[in-house]
C-alpha positions as CSV (number, residue, x, y, z in Angstrom):
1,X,-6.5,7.3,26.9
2,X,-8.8,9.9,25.1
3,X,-9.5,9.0,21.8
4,X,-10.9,12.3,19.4
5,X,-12.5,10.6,16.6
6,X,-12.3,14.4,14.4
7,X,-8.4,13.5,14.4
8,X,-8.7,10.1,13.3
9,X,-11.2,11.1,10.6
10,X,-9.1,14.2,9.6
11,X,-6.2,11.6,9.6
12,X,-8.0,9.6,7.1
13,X,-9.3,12.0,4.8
14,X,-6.4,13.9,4.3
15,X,-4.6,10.5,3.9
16,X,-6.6,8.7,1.1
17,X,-5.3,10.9,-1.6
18,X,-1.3,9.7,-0.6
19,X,-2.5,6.3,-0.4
20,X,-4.2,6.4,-3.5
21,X,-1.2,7.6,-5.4
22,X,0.6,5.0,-3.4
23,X,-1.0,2.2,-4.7
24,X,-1.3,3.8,-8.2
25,X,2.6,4.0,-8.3
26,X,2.5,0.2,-7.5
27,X,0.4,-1.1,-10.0
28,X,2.1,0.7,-12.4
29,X,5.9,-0.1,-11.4
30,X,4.3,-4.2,-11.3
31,X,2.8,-3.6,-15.2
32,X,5.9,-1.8,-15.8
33,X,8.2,-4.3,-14.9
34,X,6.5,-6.7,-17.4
35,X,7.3,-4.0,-20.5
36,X,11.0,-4.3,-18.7
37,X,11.3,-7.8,-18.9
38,X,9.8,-8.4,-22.5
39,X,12.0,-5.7,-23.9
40,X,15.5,-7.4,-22.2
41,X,14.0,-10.8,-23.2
42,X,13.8,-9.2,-27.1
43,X,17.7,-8.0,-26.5
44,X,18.6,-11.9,-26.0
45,X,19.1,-14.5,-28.2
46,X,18.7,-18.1,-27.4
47,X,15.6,-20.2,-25.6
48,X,12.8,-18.9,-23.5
49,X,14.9,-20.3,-20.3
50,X,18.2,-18.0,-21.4
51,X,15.7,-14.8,-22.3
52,X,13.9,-15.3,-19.4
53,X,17.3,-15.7,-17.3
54,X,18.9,-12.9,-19.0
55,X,16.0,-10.6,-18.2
56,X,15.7,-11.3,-14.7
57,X,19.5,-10.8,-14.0
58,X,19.7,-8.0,-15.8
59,X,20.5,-4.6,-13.6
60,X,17.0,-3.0,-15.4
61,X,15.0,-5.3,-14.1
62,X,16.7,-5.5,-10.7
63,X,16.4,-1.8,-10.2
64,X,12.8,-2.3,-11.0
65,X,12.0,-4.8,-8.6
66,X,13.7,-2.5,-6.0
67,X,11.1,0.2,-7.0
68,X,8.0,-2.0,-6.9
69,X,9.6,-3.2,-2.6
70,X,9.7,0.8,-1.9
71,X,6.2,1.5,-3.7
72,X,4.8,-2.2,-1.9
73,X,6.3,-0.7,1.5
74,X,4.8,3.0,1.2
75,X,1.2,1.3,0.1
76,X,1.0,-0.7,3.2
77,X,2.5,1.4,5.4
78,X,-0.5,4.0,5.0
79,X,-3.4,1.2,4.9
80,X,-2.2,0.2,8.1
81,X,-1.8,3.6,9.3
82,X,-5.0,4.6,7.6
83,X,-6.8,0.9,9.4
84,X,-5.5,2.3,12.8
85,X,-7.1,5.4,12.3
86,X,-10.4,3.6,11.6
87,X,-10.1,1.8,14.6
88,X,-9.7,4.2,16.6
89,X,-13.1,5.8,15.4
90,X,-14.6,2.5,16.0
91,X,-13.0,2.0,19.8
92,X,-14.3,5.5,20.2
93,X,-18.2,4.9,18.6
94,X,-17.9,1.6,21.3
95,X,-17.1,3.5,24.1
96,X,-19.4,6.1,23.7
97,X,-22.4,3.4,23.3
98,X,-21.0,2.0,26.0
99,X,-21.2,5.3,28.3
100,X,-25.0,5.7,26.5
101,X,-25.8,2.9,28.3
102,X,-24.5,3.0,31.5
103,X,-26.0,6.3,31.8
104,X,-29.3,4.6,30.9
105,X,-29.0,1.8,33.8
106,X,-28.4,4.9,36.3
């Protein structure tokens, strides 16, 4: 297989702003999902336990949680795709040292 190392480079570049904002969106849905729970644990009344409880169950929080799997899932997904894309470049660098010096042994 034929690796073109422009592709994976082009792949890369025009990648890092989308994984960028990906992780962006994640840091923010985590720190927002703190401000969630200390406003529901202000709603309750009771001990820490029961505020903490009532925040967690809470369908706010829940949805919140759900964001922060999708933004998780989206960040990884591109650095893997974006470490693939690296490798290739690297398998590609290899091989072509390798061909250098096979060439030089001739």
């Amino acid at each position: 297989m034929e690796i073109d190392p422009n592709r994976a480079i082009q792949y890369l570049v025009d990648n890092a702003p989308k994984f960028a904002e990906a992780k962006a969106t994640r840091v923010f849905i985590e720190n927002y999902l703190r401000s969630v729970k200390s406003k529901l644990m202000g709603n309750e009344e009771g001990t820490l336990g029961a505020k903490e409880a009532y925040a967690y169950a809470h369908s706010d929080y829940i949805e919140q949680l759900t964001a922060l799997r999708i933004a998780t899932e989206e960040e990884e997904r591109l650095k893997y795709m974006m470490s693939a894309a690296q490798l290739r470049v690297d398998v590609w660098k290899t091989n072509e040292y390798t061909k250098r010096a096979e060439l030089k042994n001739l």
